[in-house]
N, C-alpha and C positions, 0 to 999 in steps of 0.2 A: 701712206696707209698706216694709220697706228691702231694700237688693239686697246679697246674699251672694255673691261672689265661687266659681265652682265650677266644677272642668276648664275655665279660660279665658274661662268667660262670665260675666255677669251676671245671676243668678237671682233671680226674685221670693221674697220669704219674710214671711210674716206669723206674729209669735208667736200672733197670736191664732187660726187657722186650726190651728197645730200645738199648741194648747190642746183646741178640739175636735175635734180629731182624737185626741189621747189619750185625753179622758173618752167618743168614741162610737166607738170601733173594733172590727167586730162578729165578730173572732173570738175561739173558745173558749179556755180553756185558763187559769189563773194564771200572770202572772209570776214570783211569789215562788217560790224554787226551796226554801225548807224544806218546802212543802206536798207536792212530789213524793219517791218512796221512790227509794233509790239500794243499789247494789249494794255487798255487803257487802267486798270488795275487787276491785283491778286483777287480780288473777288468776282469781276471780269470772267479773269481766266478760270478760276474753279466754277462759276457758276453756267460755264460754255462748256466742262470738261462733264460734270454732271448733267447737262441735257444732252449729251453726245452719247456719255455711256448710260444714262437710262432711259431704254426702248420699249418698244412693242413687247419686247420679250419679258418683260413683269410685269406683263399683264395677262397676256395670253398662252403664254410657254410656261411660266412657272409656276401657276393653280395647277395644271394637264400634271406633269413632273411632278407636284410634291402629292397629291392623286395616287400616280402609280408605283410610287415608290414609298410608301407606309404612310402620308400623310404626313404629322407633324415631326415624326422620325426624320426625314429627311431635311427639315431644317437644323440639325445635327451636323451630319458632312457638308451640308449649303453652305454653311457658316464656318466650320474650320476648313474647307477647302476656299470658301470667300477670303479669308484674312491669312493661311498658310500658302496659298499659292496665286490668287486673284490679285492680291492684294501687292507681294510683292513683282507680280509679273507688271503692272500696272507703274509704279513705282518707277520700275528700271524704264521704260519708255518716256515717261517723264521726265524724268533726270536725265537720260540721253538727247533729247530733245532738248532740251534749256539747254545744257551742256555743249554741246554743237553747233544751236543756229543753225541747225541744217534739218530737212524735210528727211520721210523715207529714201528717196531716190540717192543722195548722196552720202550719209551718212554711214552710212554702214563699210560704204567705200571708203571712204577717211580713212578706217581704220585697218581695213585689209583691201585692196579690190578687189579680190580674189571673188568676195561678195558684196560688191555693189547691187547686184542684181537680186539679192534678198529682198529690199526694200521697194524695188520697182515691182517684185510679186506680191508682196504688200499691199503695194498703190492698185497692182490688180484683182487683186479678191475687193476692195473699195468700190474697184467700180460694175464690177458683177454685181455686186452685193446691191450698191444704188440703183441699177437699174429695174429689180422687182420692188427695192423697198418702196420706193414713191409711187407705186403700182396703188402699193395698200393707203399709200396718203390719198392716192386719188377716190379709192373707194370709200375713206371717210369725210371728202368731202361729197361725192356724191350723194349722201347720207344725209349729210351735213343739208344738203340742198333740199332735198325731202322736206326734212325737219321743218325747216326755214319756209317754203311755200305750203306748207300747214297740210301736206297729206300725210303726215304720221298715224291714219287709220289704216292706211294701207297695208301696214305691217301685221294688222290683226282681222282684216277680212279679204272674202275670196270672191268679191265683186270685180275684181282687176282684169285687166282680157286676159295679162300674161299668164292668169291661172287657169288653170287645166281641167277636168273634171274628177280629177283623184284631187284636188286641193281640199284638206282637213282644216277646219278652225278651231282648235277647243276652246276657243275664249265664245262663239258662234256657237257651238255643240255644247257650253252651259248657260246660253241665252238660251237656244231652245229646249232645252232637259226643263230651265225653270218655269219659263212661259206656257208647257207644256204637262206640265207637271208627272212627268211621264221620264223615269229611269231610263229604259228601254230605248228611246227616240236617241236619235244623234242626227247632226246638222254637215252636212256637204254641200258645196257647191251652193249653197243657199236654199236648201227643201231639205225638210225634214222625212226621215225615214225610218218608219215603224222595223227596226233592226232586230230586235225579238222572235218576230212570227217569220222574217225573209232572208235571215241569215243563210249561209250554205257554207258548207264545210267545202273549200277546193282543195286541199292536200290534207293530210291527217293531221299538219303541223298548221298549217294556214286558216282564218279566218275573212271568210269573204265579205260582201255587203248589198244589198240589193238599193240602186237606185233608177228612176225612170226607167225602168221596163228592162233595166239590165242586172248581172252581176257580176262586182269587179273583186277583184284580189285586194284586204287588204293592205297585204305588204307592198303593193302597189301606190297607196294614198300616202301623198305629199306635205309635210307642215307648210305650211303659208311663208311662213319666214325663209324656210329651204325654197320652197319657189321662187319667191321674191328676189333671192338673193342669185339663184344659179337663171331665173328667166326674165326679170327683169333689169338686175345690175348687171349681169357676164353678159344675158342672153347667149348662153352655153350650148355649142354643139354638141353631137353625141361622141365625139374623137377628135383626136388630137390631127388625122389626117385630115380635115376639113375645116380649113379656118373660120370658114364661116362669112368674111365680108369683117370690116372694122365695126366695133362694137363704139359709135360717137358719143355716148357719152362718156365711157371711161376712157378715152382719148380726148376728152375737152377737160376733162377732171385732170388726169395725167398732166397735160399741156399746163394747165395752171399751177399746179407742184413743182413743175421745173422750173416755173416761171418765179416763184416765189422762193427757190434756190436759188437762183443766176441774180436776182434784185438783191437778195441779204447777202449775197458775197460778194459784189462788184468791187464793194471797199474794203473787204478783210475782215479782219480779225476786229477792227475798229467799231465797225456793224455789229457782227456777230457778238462782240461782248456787250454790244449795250440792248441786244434784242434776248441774251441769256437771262438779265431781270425777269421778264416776262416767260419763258419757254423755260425755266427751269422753276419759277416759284408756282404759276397756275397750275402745272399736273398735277404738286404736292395737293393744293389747295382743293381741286376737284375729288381726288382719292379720297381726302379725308372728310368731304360735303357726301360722297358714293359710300361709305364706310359706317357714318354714323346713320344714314337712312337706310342702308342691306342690312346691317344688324337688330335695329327695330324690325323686319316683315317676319312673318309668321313663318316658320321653318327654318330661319337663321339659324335656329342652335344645333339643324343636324347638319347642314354645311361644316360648319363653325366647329363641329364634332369630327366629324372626316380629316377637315384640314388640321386641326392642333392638338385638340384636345379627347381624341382615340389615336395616340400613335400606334403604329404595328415594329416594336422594338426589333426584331429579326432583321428589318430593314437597312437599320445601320451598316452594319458589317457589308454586306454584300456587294460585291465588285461592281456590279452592276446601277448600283444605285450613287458610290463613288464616280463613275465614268460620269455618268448622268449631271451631279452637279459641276463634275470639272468642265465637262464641256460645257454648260450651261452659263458656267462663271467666263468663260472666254468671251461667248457672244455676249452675254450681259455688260460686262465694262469694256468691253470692243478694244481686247489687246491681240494687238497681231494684222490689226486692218493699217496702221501706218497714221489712223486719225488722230490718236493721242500723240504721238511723235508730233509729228504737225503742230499742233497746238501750241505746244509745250516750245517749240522752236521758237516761237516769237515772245518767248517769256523774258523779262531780264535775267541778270546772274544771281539775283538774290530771293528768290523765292524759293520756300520751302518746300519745294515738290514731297517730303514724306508726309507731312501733314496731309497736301493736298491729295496724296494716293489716299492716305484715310479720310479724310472727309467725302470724298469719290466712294470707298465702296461704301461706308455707311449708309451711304444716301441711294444708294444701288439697292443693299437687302433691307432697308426700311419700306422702299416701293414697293419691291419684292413680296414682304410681309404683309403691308398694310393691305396691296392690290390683290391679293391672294385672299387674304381674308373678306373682302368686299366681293369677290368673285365666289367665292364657297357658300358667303352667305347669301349670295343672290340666287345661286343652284338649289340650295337648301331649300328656297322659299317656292322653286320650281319645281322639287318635288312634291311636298304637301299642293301646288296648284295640279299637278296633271296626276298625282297619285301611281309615282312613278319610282323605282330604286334612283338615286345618286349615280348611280355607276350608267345608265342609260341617258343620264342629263349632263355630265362631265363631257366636256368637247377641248379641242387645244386648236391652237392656230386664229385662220380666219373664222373657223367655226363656232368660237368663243365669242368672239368680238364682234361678229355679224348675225351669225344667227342666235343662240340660246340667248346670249346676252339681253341683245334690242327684244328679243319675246317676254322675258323678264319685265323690262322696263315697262311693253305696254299694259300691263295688268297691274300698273302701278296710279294711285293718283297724279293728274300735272305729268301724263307719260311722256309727253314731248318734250316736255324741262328735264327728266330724268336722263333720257335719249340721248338729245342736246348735251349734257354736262360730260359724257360717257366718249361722245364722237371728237367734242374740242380736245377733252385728251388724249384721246388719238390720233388725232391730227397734229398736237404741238409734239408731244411722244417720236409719232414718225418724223415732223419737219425739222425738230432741233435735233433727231442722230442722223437723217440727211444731211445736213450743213456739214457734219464732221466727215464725213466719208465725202463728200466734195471738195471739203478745204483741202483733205490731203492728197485728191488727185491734184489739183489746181496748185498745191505747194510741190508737189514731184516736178511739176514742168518750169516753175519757176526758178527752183533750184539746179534743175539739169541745165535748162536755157535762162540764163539771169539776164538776156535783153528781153524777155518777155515779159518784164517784170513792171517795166513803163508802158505795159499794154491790158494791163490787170481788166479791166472790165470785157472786153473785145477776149480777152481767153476765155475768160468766166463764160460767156456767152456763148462762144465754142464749142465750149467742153459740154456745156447744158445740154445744147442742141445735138449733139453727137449722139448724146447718152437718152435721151428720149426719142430719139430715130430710132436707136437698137432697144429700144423698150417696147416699141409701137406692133413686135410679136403679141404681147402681153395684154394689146389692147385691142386685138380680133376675139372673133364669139368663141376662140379655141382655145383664149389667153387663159384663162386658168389651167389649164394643163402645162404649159411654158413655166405657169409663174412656178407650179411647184416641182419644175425640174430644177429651176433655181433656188429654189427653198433647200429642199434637199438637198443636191450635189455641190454647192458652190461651197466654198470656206471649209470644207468638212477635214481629210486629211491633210491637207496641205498647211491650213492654218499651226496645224503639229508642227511641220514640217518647218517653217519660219520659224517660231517661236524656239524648236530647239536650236536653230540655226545659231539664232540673237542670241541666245546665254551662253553657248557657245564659244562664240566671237568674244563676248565680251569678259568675258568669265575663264576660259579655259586658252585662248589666243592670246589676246588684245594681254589678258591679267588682270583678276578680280582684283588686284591690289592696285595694278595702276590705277585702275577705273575708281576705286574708293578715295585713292589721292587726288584725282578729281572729281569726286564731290566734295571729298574735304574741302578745296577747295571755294564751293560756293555754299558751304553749309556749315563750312568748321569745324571743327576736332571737337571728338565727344571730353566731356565733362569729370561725367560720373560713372560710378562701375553701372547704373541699370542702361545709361545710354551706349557704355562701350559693348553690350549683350544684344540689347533692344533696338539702339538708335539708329537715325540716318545709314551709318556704315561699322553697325555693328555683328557683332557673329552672326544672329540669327538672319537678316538680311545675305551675310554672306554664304553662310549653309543653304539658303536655299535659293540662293541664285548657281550657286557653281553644284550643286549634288541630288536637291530634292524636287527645284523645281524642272530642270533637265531630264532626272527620269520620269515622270509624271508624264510630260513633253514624250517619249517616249512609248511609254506603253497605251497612251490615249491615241495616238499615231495607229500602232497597231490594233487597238482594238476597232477606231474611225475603218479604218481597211477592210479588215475582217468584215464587218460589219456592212461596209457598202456594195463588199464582193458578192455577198450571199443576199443582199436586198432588192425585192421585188415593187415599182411601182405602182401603187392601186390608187385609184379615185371614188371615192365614194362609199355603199355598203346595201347586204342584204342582195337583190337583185340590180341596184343601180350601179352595182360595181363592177368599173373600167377599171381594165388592166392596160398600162402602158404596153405598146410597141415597144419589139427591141432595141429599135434604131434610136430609142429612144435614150433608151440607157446607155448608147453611146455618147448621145450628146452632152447627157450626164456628167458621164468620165472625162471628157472633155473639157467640161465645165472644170473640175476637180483638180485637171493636173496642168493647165494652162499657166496659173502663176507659177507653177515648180521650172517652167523652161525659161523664165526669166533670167535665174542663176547663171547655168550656161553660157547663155546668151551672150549675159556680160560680160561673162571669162574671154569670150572670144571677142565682142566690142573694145575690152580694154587690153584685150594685146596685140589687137593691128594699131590703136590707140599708141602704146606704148613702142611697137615696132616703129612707126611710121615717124616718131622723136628720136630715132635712133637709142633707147634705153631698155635696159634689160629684162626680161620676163619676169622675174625673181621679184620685181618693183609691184606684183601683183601681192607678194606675201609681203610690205609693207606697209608699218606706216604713213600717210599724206600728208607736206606740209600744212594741210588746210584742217588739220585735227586739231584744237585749241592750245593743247598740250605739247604739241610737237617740239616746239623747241626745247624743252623740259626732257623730252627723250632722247632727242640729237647729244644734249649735253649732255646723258647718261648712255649714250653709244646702243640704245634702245629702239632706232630707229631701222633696224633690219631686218630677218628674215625670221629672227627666235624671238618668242614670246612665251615664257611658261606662265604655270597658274601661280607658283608666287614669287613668281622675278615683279622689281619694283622700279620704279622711277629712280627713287632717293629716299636715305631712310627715313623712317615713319617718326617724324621729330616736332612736338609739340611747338609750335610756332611762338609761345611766347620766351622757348627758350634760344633762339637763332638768333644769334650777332645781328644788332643793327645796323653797321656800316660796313656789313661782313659783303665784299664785293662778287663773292665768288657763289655767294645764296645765290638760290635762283627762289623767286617769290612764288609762292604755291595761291595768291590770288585770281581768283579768273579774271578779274578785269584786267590785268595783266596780259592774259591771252590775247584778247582782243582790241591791243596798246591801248587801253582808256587807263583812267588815271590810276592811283592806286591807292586802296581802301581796306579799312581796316579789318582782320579777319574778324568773322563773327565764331561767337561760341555755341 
């Protein structure tokens, strides 16, 4: 036993101990990195990392958000919470991922196993998460189908069985106002109705309607598009307790979406980066064709007014409006789902992952922006058409994108082409941030079990079919109500819960310094005094990986909490509003805290693991031979039980000043980790 000098103390270290610790360390995965497939280039890989992390959600999440939180004011905190904490949370998973060669599922364990099972609750909010989101691919292809066999009239009249006799058309009620020539008249159900002389007051607040010998309740009458969408796409029951019978087309739509996941992944990363040309450059392309004709329609300027250019300054400061974008920035660049990690795994050692973290959000709050502005000015142009406030035309979610939206578009010339450009981006939108939340379940099992790795398509296929079995709630006539207990509940506290885990480990465990000597390693020693501030591994990167972005992590945690303790589920509005079952908001919670038992789990999978090799429990609080660096720590007697925040490897030594033929260096190259040859550091 001799003692190794380490952060100040005297640490125990026996070669022979980190002998069998090497040959019995029970996680999955190869070290050799030629056994793993890598992307066919750095433009590849960034151009797959940007269709992964831009979603649905800039489009239809962040018009509703910057809305309710002062308008253009809130691109304010969007932005310094984007680039202060998106930005570098983003970063660190990237650079761990290249770093490693390892998936969520192992990686975390490398470095402690203590928390191995971090990265498998990861891999499982992934796959919660994909099971609603291709729900909504399926609905824009349904859409999509519409379009395509040329009933896109549908959407603006009430000729269809599925409407009802409360179905409203006002695009129909200013046919007949014109035809008519008559203020008074309004069009239902296809007959016109002298509304002037037969009106009836039913509540003091309510206005009624007389039609065919009756009179019905306003608030009663249904937009065409709402119908459309809740009786012909869901064919929606009245509760969640009656499923209803499967609704076949959004389970043949469904079936298709997974089916178009399981074909672009069969071969990897190798696919997926040459299908990212196409699913990361068309959304831009469409945005910006959606953008320059919303801004031409009549009313654009007060959309356009709401969203930027009337901010409500108050907004800024308020806690509330902060939590808003932090969370907003998490689901936007999708840190914390284990997808980026993933990716990044089958990177070589020499790519710039800081660049690519900036290139990533830029390209994240430029959609953000552009899609935001296309969407305000599309509302804008819905107020002056239905002579409406803003604030009654504003919708978030599915509501955006399926209803106000496509009613927009039809009161536009060429409405079907408009339709069309609006639904493809929704489509490639959802199927390229699918692919990434599938890569990283399907890299979890490969990593844990590396003989399944010669069976890549036949998993892929598996895994597909698993996860559209347990999707197939979502495609009964009650599946909207499912969908948005998974909207809601899934990823919400817990994704806290990870994310402070990781900086943690990495930062406050592991040691923010070791981990900076390797990146130094694949990125090299800063230069100049703005990169030794700014750069790859310089202060500001370190401040707020070990101090700022941990507490943020923290109090978003507890405000996510608070927040879901006291939250009531509702569906709908006015009198059509369902209140969920309580049982409901169990399944909820359920949903929420399923990844967090992952952790556990592992503690106790890796110490019958560890017992069963005859080796000591304590091998949970170290480092794994299978960490790249390892041997780099063994030689600094770093491979044990202590790890502070600024104990180091070896000191921090400009490489161009270390002895050449100095036998006892040890080479701070990564290709060196992974015995390939040895190459010269970069600057």
């Amino acid at each position: 036993m001799s003692q190794v000098s380490y952060g100040g103390f005297q640490v125990p270290h026996s070669e022979s101990e980190v002998s069998r610790t090497r040959s019995k360390a029970p996680y999955g995965g190869p070290q050799a990195s030629h056994t793993r497939q890598q992307w066919g280039s750095k433009m590849q890989f960034t151009m797959a990392c940007v269709s992964y992390a831009v979603g649905l959600g800039n489009i239809w999440r962040f018009p509703s958000l910057a809305y309710e939180n002062g308008g253009g004011a809130f691109l304010i905190p969007y932005l310094i919470v984007s680039f202060c904490f998106g930005f570098p949370l983003l970063y660190l998973e990237l650079t761990l991922g290249q770093f490693a060669k390892a998936g969520p599922s192992v990686v975390h364990g490398r470095i402690r196993p203590l928390l191995q099972g971090l990265g498998w609750g990861m891999v499982m909010m992934s796959v919660l998460v994909s099971i609603y989101y291709n729900v909504v691919v399926a609905w824009s292809l349904l859409y999509l189908f519409i379009l395509i066999t040329g009933r896109s009239y549908w959407w603006s009249s009430c000729e269809q069985d599925y409407n009802t006799v409360y179905c409203y058309s006002a695009r129909e009620d200013e046919r007949c106002t014109k035809l008519l020539n008559q203020a008074s008249n309004g069009f239902s159900n296809l007959t016109s109705n002298e509304l002037s002389n037969q009106i009836s007051n039913l509540t003091d607040s309510v206005v009624g309607f007389f039609f065919n010998g009756s009179c019905y309740n306003k608030a009663d009458s249904s937009d065409i598009f709402d119908l459309r969408s809740k009786n012909y796409m869901l064919e929606k029951t009245d509760s969640m307790e009656d499923l209803g019978g499967i609704n076949w087309k959004v389970t043949i739509c469904y079936f298709i979406a997974w089916t178009i996941t399981a074909v672009s992944l069969r071969k990897g990363v190798k696919v997926i980066g040459k299908l990212a040309y196409f699913t990361c450059t068309v959304p831009y392309i469409i945005v910006v064709i959606l953008f320059i004709r919303s801004v031409t329609l009549e009313g654009a300027g007060i959309g356009i007014d709401y969203f930027l250019l009337n901010p409500d300054m108050s907004y800024v400061f308020k806690p509330t409006t902060l939590r808003n974008a932090a969370s907003h920035i998490c689901y936007s660049l999708s840190v914390g789902f284990g997808g980026i990690l993933s990716m990044a795994s089958y990177n070589p050692p020499d790519h710039n992952t800081f660049s690519i973290a900036g290139t990533i959000t830029i390209a994240d709050a430029v959609m953000s922006i552009f899609g935001g502005l296309s969407v305000f000015s599309v509302l804008g142009f819905m107020t002056t058409q239905l002579n409406l406030p803003i604030s009654e035309v504003v919708q978030s979610g599915t509501g955006l994108a399926f209803v106000a939206y496509p009613e927009a578009m039809s009161r536009l010339p060429l409405p079907w082409l408009w339709s069309f450009l609006f639904f493809v981006m929704i489509l490639i939108l959802g199927v390229s941030t699918q692919f990434g939340f599938a890569e990283s379940i399907c890299t979890a099992i490969y990593d844990q079990f590396p003989a399944t790795r010669k069976h890549r398509a036949p998993l892929v296929y598996v895994v597909c079919t698993v996860l559209f079995l347990c999707g197939l709630i979502m495609c009964t006539r009650a599946g909207i109500f499912f969908f948005n207990i998974f909207n809601d509940y899934t990823a919400s506290f817990a994704l806290m819960v990870m994310l402070f885990l990781e900086l943690s480990l990495l930062c406050h465990w592991y040691g923010v310094r070791n981990f900076m000597e390797d990146i130094r390693s694949m990125l090299g020693y800063p230069k100049t005094v703005f990169s030794k501030v700014f750069g790859p591994t310089g202060y500001y990167i370190t401040f707020i990986w070990t101090f700022l972005a941990p507490g943020v992590c923290a109090v978003m945690f507890v405000l996510s909490l608070t927040t879901q303790i006291t939250y009531n589920m509702t569906y709908g509005k006015g009198q059509r509003l369902y209140t969920f079952p309580d049982w409901s908001t169990g399944l909820g919670w359920a949903l929420s805290v399923i990844p967090l038992f992952f952790i556990p789990g592992f503690v106790l999978y890796n110490l019958r693991k560890f017992h069963s090799k005859g080796m000591d429990w304590r091998e949970l609080f170290r480092l794994q031979p299978k960490w790249p660096s390892y041997k780099h720590h063994k030689e600094a007697g770093t491979g044990g039980t202590r790890a502070f925040l600024h104990s180091q490897v070896l000191p921090i030594t400009d490489p161009d000043s270390i002895p050449k033929n100095n036998n006892d260096t040890i080479s701070r190259n990564i290709n060196s980790y992974y015995d390939g040859p040895p190459e010269q550091t970069k600057c």
